[in-house]
C-alpha positions in Angstrom: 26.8 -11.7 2.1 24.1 -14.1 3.5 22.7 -17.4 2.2 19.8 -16.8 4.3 16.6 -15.1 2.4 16.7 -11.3 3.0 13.3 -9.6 3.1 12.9 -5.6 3.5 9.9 -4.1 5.0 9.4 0.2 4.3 7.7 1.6 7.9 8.8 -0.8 9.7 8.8 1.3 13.1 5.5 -0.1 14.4 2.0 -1.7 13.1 1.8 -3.8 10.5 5.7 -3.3 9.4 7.1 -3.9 12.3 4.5 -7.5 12.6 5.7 -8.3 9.5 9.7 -8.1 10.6 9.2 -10.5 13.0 7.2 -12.6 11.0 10.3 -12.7 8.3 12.8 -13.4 11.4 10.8 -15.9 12.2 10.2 -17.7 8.9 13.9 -17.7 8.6 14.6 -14.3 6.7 17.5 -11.7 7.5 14.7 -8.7 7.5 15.4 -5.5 7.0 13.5 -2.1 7.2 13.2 1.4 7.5 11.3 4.4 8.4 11.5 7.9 9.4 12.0 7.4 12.9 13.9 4.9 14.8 12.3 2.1 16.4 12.1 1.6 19.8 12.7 -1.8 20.1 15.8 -4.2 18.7 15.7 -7.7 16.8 18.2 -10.2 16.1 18.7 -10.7 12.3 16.9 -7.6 11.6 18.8 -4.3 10.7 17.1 -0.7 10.4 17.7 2.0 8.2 16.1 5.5 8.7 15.2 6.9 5.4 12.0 8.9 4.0 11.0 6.4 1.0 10.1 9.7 -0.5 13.8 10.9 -0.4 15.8 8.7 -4.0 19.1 9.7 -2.6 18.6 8.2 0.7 17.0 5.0 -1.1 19.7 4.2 -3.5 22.1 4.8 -0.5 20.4 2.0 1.9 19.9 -0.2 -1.6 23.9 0.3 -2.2 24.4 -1.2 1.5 22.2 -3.8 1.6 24.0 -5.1 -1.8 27.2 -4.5 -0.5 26.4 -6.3 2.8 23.8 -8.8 1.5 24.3 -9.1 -1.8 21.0 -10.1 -2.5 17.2 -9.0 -2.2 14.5 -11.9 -2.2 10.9 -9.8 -0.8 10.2 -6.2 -0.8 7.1 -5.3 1.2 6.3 -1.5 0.4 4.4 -0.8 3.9 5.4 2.7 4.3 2.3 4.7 4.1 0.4 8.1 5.2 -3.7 8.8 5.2 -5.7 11.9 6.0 -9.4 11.4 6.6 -11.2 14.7 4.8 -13.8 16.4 3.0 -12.4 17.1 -0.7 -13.6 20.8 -0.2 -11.3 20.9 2.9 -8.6 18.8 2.0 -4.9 21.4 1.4 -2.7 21.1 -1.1 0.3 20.1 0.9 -1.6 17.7 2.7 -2.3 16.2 -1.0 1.2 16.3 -2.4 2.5 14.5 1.1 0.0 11.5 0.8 1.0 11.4 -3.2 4.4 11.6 -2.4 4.8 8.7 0.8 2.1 6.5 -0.9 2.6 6.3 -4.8 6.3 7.9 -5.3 7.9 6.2 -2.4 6.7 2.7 -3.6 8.2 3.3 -7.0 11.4 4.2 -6.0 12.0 1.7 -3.6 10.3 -0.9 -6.1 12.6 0.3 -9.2 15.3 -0.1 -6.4 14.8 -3.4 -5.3 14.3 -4.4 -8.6 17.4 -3.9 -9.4 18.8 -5.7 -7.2 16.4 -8.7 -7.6 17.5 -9.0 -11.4 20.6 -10.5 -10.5 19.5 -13.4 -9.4 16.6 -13.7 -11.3 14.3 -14.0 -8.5 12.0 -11.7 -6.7 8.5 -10.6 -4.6 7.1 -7.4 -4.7 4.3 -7.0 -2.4 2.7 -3.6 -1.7 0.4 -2.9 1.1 -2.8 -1.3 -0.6 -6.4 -0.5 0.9 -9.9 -1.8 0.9 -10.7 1.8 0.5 -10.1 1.2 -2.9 -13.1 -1.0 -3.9 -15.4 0.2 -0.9 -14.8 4.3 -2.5 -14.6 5.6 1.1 -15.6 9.0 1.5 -13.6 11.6 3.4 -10.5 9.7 1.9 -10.2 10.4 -1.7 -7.0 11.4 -2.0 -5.6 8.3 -0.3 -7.6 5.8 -1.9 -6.6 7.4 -5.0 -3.0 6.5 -3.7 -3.9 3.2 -3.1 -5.8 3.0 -6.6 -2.5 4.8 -8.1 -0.5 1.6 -6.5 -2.4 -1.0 -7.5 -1.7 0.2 -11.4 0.9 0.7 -11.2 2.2 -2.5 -9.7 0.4 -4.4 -12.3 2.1 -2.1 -14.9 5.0 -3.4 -12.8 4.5 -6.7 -13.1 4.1 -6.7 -16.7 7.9 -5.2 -17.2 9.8 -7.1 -14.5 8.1 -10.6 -14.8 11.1 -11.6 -17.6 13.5 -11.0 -14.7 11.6 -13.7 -12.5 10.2 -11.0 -10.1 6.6 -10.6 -9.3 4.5 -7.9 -7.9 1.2 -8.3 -6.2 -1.6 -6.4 -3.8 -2.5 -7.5 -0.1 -5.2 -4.7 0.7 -6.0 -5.0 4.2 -9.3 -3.7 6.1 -9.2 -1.3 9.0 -6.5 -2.5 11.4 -6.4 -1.1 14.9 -3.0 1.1 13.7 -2.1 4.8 14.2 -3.2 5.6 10.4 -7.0 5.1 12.2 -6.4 6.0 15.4 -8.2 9.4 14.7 -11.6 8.0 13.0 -14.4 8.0 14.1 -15.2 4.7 15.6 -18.6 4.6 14.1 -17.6 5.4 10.6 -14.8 2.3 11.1 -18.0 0.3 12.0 -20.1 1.3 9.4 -17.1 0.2 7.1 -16.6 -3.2 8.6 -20.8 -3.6 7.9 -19.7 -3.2 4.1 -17.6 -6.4 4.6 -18.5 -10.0 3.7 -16.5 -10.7 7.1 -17.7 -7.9 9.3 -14.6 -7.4 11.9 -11.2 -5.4 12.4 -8.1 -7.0 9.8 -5.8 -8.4 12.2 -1.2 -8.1 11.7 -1.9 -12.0 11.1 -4.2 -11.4 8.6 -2.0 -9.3 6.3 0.7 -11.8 7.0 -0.6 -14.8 6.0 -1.1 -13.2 2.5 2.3 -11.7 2.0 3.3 -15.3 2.9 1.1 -16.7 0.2 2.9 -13.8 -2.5 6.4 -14.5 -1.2 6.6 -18.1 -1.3 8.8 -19.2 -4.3 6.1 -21.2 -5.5 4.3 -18.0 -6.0 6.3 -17.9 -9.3 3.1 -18.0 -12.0 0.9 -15.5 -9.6 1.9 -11.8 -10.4 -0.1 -8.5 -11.1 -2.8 -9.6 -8.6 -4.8 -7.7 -5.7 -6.3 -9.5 -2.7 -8.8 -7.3 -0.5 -9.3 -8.5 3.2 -12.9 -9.5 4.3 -14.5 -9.7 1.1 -14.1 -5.8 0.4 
């Protein structure tokens, strides 16, 4: 058990989830995450779990742990998420299903999980990690952005049931971010993107931070069911 505020962060190997575990450390959280993969670095008050989001078993196994060992859950950030940049007409099946699966079935099962958890105490943030894909309709991504647009509903939906249990649910959806999920487009295409911006520049780690501060805070109580899109998407 831990009086200390315990926040959980899904891929939080590298990129924005693993910025956003030492941003919790730092703020004075126990932060927890998890991934497919170990990471290859260590942190004090952090502990990693490897688990596929996509896999229930595994997720109720690491939600049974953290209540036995923490007994509480204040901030879920549902980071963990996959994109593939093509053509409709050349986009496979299984290449479909995976994207489905990682970004729109793995964020409700570790959301109904935390949940859970959260009722307890009557207290709880949800914040999942959407795109500015969404509003901007990029092409060469539809199946991804339809993720993304699949998550936003349904965390409003979300918000809707759980807001009697004190938790809330809300949207940061950042722009491009120098991160592995881009590191195979096109440079010119992520420029012509960032021209479609109010703020026409790369999202930054900080950037995404200093929104799932904003939706975390416990003063964030009256704020739920909302999206925020980086750079004026």
């Amino acid at each position: 058990m831990t009086d200390l505020p315990v926040a959980l962060v899904t891929g939080s190997r590298n990129g924005i989830g693993e910025y956003l575990v030492h941003w919790f450390v730092d703020h004075g959280y126990r932060a927890i995450g998890c991934s497919r993969q170990l990471p290859d670095w260590t942190l004090d008050q952090y502990e990693h779990f490897l688990v596929d989001v996509t896999d229930e078993i595994a997720v109720k196994q690491m939600f049974s742990l953290i209540k036995q060992k923490y007994g509480r859950l204040d901030v879920l950030v549902n980071n963990a998420g996959v994109a593939s940049m093509n053509h409709s007409l050349l986009m496979p099946v299984s290449t479909v299903d995976r994207i489905l699966a990682v970004n729109v079935r793995g964020t409700f099962i570790v959301s109904r999980e935390a949940a859970k958890l959260m009722q307890k105490r009557k207290f709880g943030r949800i914040i999942n990690i959407g795109s500015f894909g969404v509003p901007l309709r990029v092409e060469g991504e539809a199946v991804y952005v339809a993720s993304k647009s699949a998550v936003v509903t349904l965390s409003q939906v979300m918000a809707r049931e759980l807001a009697e249990y004190g938790i809330t649910v809300n949207v940061v959806g950042p722009t491009a971010i120098e991160t592995d999920i881009i590191r195979n487009v096109p440079r010119e295409k992520l420029q012509r993107l960032n021209d479609q911006l109010a703020i026409k520049r790369f999202g930054t780690f900080a950037d995404v931070a200093n929104v799932v501060d904003f939706f975390a805070r416990p003063e964030s109580d009256y704020i739920t069911g909302q999206v925020i899109y980086l750079g004026g998407a």
